[in-house]
Backbone as ProteinMPNN parsed JSONL, in Angstrom:
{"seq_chain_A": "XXXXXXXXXXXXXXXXXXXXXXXXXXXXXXXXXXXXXXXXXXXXXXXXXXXXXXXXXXXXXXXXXXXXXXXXXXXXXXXXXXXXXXXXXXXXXXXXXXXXXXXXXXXXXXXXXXXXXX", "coords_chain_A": {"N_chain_A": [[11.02, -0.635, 14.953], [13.744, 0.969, 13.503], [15.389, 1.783, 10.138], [16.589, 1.906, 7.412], [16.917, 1.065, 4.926], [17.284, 0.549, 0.695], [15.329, -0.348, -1.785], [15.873, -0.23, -5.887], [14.035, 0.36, -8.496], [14.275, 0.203, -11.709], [12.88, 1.107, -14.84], [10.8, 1.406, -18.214], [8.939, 4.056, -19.266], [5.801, 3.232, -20.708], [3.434, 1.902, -22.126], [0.777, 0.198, -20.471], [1.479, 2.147, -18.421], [1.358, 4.503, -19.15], [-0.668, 7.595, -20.151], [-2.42, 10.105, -21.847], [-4.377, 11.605, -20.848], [-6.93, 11.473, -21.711], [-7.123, 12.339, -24.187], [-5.957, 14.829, -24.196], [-3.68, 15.615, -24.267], [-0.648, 16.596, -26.14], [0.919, 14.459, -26.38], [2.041, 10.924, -24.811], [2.456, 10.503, -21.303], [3.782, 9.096, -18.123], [1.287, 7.92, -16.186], [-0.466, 9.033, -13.255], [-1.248, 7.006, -11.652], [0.358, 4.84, -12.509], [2.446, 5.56, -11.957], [2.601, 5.451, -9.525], [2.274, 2.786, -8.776], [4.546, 2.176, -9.762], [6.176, 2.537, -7.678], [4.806, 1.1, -5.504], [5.721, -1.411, -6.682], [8.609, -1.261, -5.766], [9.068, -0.82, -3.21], [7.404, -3.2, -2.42], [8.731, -4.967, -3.576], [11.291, -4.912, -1.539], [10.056, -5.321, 0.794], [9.801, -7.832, 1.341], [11.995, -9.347, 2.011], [11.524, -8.653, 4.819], [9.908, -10.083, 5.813], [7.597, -12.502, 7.557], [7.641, -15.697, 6.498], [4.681, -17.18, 4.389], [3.296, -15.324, 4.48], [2.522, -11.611, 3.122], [2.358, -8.583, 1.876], [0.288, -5.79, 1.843], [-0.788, -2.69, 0.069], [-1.625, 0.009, 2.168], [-1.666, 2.717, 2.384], [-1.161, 5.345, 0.663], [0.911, 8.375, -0.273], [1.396, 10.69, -1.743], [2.868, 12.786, -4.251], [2.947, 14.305, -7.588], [5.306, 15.574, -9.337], [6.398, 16.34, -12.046], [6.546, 15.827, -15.272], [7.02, 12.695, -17.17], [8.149, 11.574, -20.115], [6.336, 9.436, -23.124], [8.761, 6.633, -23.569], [10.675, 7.508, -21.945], [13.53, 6.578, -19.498], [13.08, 5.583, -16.315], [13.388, 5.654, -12.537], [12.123, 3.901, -9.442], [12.071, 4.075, -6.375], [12.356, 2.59, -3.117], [12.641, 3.515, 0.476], [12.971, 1.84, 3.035], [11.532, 3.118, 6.105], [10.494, 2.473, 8.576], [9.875, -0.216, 10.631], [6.813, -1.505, 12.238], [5.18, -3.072, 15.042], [6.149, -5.634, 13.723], [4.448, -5.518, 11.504], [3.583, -3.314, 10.145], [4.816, -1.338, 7.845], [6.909, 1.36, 6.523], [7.558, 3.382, 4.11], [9.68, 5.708, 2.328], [9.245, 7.17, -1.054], [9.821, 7.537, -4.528], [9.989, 8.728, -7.565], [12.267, 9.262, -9.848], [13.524, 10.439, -12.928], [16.634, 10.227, -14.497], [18.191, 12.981, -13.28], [15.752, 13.949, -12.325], [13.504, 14.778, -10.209], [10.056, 12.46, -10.472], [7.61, 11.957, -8.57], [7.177, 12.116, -5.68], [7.149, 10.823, -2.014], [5.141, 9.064, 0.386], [4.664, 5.755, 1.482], [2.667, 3.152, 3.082], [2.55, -0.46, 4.123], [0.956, -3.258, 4.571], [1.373, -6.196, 6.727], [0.091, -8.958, 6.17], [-1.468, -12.808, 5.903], [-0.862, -14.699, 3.249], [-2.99, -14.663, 0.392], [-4.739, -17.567, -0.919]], "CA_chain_A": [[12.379, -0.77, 14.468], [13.974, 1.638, 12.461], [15.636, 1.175, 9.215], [17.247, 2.69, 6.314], [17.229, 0.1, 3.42], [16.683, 0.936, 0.081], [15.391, -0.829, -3.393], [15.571, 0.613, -6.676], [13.165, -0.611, -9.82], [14.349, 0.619, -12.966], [11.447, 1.15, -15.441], [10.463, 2.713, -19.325], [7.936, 4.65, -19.283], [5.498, 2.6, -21.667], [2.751, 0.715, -22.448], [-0.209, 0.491, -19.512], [1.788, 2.543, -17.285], [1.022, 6.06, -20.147], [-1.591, 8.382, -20.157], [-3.157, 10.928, -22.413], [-5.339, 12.328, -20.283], [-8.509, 11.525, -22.339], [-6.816, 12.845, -25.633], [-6.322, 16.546, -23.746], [-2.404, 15.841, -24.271], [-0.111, 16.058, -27.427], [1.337, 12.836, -26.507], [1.397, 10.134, -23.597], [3.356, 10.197, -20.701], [3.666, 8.874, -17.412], [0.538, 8.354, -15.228], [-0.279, 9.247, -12.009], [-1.654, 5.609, -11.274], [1.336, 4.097, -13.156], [4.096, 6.251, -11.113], [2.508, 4.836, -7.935], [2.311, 1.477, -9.282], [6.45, 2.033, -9.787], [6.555, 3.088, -6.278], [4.146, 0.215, -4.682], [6.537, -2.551, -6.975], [9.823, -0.977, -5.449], [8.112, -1.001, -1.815], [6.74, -4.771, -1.955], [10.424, -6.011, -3.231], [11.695, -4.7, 0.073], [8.886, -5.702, 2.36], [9.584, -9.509, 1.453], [13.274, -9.784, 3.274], [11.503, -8.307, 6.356], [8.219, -11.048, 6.465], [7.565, -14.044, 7.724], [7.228, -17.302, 5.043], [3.424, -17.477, 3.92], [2.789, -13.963, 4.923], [2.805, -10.929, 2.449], [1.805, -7.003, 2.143], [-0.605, -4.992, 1.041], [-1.101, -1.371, 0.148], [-2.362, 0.671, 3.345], [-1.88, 4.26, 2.682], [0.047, 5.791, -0.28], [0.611, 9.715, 0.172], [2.591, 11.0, -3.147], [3.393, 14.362, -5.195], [3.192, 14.061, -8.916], [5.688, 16.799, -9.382], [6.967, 16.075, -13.042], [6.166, 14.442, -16.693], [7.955, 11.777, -17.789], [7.49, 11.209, -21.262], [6.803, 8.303, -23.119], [9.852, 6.034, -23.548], [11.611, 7.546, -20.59], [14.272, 5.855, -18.398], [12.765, 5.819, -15.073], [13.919, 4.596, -11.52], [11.595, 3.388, -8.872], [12.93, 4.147, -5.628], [11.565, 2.842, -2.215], [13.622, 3.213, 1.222], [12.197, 1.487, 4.338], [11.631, 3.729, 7.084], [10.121, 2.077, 9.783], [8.549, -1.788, 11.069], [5.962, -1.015, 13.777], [4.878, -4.035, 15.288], [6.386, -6.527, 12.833], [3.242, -5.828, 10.864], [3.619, -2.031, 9.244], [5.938, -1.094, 7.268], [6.737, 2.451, 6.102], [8.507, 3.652, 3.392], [9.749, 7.062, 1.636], [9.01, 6.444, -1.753], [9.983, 8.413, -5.235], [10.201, 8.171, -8.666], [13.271, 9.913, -10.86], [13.854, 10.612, -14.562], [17.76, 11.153, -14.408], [18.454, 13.866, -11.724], [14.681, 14.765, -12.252], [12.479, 14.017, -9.452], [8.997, 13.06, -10.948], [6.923, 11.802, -7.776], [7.796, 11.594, -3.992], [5.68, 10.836, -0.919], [5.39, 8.091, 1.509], [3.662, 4.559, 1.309], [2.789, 2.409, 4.008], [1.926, -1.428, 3.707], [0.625, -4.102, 5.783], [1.533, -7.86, 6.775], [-1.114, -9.768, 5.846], [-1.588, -13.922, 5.739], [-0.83, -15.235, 1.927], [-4.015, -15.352, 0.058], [-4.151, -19.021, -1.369]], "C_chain_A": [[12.611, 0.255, 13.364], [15.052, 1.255, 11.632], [16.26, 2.073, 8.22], [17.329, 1.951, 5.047], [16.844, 0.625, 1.947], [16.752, -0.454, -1.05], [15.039, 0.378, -4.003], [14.738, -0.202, -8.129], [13.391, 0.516, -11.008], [13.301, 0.166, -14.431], [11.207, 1.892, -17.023], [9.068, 2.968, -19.367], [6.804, 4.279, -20.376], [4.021, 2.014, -21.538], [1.432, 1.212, -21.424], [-0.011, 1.659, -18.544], [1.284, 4.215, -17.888], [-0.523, 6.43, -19.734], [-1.614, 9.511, -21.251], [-3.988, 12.089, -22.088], [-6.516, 12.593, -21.553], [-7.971, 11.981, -23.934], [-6.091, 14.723, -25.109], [-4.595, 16.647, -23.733], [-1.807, 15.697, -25.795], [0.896, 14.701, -27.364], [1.66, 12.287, -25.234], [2.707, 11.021, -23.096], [3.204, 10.015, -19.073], [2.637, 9.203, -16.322], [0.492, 8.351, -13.954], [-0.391, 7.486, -11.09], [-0.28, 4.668, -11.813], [2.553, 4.616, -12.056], [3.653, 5.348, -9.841], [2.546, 3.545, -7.755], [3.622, 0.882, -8.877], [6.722, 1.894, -8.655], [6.253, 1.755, -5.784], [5.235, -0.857, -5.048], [7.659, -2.241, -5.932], [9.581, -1.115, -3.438], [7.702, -2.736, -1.414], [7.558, -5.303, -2.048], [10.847, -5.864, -2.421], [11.221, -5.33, 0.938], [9.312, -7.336, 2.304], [11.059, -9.54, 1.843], [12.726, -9.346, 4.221], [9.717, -8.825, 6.76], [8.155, -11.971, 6.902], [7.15, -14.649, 6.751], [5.363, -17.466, 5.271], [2.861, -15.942, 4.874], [2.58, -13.058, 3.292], [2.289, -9.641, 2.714], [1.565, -6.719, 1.322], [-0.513, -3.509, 1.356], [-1.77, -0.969, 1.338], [-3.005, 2.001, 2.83], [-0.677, 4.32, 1.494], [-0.441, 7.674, -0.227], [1.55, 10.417, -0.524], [2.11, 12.126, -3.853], [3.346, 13.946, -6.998], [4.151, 15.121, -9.187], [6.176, 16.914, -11.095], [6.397, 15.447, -14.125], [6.86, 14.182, -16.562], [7.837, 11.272, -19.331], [7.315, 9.998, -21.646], [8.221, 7.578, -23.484], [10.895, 6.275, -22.546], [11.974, 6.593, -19.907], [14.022, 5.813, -17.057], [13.419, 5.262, -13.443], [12.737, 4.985, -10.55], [11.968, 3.38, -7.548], [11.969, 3.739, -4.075], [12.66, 2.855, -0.818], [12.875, 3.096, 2.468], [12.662, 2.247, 5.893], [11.596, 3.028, 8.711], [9.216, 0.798, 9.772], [8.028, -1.499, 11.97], [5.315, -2.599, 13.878], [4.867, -5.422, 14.686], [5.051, -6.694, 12.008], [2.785, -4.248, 10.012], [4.97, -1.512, 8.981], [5.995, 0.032, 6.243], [7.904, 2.871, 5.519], [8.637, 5.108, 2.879], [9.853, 6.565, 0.128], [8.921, 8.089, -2.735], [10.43, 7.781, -6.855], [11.432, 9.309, -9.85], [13.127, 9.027, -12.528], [15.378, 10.949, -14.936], [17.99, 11.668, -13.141], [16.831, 14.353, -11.736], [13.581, 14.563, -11.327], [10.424, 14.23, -10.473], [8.098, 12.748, -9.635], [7.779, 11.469, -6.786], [6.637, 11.558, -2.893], [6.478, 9.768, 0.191], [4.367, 7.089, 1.368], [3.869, 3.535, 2.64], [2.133, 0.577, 3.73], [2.137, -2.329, 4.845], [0.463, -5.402, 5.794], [0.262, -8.314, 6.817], [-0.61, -11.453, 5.764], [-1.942, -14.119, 3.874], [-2.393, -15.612, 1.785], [-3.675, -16.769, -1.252], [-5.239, -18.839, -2.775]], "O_chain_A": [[11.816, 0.399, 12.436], [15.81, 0.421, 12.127], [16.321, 3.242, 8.6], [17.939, 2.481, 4.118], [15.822, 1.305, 2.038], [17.664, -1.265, -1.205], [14.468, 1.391, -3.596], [15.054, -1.314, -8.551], [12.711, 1.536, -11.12], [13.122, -0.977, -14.852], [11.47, 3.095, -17.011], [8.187, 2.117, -19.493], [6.788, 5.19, -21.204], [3.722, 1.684, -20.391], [1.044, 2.379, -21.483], [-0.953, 2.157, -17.927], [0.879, 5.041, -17.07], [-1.33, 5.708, -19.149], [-0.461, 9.837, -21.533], [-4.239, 13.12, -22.712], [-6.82, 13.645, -22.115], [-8.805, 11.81, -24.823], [-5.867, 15.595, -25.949], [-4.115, 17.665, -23.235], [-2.296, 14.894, -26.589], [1.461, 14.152, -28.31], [1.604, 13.126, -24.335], [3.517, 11.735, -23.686], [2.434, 10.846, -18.592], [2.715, 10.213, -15.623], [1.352, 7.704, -13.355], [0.297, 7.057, -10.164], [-0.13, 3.622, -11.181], [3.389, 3.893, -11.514], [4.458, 4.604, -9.281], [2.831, 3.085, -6.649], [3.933, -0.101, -8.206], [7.597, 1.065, -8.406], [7.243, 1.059, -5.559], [5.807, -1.36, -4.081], [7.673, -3.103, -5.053], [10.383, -1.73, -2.736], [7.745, -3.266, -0.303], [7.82, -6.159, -1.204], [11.101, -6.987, -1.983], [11.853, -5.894, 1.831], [9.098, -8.015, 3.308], [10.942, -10.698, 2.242], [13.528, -9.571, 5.128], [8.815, -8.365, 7.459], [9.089, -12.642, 6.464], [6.249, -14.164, 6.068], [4.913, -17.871, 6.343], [2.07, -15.877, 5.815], [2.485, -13.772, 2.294], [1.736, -9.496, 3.805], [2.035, -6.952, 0.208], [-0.257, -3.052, 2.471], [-2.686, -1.743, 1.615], [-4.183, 2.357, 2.793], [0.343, 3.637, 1.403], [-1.571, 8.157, -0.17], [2.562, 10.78, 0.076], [0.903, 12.32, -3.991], [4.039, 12.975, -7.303], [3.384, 16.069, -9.353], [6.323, 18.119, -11.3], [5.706, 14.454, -13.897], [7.73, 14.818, -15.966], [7.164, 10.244, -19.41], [7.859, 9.141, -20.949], [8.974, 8.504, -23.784], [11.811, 5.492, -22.294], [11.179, 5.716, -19.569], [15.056, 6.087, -16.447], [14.009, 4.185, -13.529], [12.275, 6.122, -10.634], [12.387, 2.236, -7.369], [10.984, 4.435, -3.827], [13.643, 2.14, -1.015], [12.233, 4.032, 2.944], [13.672, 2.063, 6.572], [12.401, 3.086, 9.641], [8.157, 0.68, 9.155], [8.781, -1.105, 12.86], [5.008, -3.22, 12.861], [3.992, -6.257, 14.913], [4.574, -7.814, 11.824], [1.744, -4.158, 9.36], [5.929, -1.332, 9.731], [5.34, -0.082, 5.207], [9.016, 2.837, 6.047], [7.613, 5.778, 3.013], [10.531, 5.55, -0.034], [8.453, 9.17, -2.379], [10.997, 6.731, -7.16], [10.878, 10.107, -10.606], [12.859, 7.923, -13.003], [15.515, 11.924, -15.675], [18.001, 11.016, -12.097], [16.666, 15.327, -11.001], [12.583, 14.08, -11.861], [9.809, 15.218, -10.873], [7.527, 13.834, -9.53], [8.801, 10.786, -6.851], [5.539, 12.113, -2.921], [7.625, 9.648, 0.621], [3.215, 7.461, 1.141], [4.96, 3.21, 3.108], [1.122, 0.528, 3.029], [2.997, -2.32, 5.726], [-0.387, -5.932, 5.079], [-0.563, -7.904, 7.635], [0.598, -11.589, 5.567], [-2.99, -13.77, 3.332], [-3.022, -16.393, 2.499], [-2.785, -16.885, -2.094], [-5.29, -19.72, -3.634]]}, "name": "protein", "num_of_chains": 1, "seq": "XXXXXXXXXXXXXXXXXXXXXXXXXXXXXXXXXXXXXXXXXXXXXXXXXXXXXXXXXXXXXXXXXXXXXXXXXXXXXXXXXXXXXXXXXXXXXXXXXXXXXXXXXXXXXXXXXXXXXX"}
């Protein structure tokens, strides 16, 4: 089934989500593990209007660009837009993270219906 939907997760750039890179920066800002983080949240709010009740999804495959800093305190958005359901059980998204008009990461994430762990 194909699809077009989008969520958006609006985000500040803060806290766990920063980096330093070991000290090798003059001050934090948005990590690579944190941007994808943004991405995976904005991706899993979607996936749950298109699951069955006591189901859920997990990360598969994430395949993303860091192209940008974000500094710390930045305004961020979270962007995921569902591409495609393959066998009511994968679910593929285009997936990006903006600063403004600034793209900082883009790619593609895929995630997979799984049975609710209890």
């Amino acid at each position: 089934m194909s699809t077009t939907e989008i969520h958006e997760h609006a985000f500040v750039a803060e806290g766990l989500l920063l980096t330093d890179v070991r000290g090798s920066l003059p001050h934090r800002v948005l990590s690579t593990p944190g941007m994808i983080g943004m991405m995976e949240h904005a991706a899993t709010t979607l996936a749950t209007s298109h699951i069955a009740p006591g189901t859920t999804t997990v990360g598969f495959e994430v395949c993303v660009k860091h192209v940008a800093g974000a500094v710390e305190g930045a305004h961020c958005v979270a962007r995921a837009v569902l591409k495609e359901i393959v066998e009511d059980r994968k679910l593929r998204f285009d997936v990006e993270v903006v600063d403004g008009e600034r793209t900082i990461g883009v790619g593609t994430h895929e995630r997979r219906v799984v049975g609710a762990v209890e």
